[in-house]
C-alpha angles and dihedrals in degrees: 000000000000129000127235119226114191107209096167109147096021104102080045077060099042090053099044086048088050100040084049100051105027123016091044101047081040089053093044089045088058091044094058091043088056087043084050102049091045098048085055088045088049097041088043083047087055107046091051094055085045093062095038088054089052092046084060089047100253135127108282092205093075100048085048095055094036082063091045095057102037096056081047102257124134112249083214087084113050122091116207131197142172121209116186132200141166128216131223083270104058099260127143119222127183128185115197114205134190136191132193133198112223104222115220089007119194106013095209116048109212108195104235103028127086122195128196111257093193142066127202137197144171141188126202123219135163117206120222 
């Protein structure tokens, strides 16, 4: 005689076990790893007008921020900077850099596991 084994409901368990501990933190996962790449792209974007502002002889600050805004990103949190240097030939060389702290990053804390909440990015000009 065989036994009967009712599993109704039991493939509707296993998916919710697996949607809860792996497709989620692996989507989220996916989701950081985008926030991530834009906010480099952004931060690149705005390094590069910075340098070609100062290169028309123009604030930098403004064309920063103006990149910033507009991708959606709050100027409260970028850091700039401008190191200068001179060569043996008499050249002046600046390097603007920016930094940008990435808020709620990343949105699933795995123990164990640190991930880089800023971005950083520098463009290099010489002046005539």
């Amino acid at each position: 005689m065989k036994l009967i084994h009712c599993n109704k409901g039991a493939v509707a368990v296993e998916f919710a076990l697996v949607l809860a501990f792996i497709l989620l933190p692996l989507f989220l996962g996916l989701v950081d790893a985008g926030r991530l790449m834009n906010a480099q792209v952004v931060i690149n974007r705005a390094a590069r007008e910075g340098a070609v502002s100062v290169m028309r002889g123009e604030p930098y600050i403004n064309a920063v921020e103006r990149v910033i805004t507009d991708a959606g990103f709050d100027a409260g949190d970028l850091s700039t900077s401008i190191e200068v240097s001179t060569d043996e030939s008499g050249a002046t060389t600046r390097i603007l850099m920016l930094s940008y702290t990435l808020p709620n990053f990343p949105i699933f804390h795995l123990p164990g596991l640190s991930f880089p909440d800023t971005v950083t990015a520098q463009a290099t000009y010489q002046l005539p």
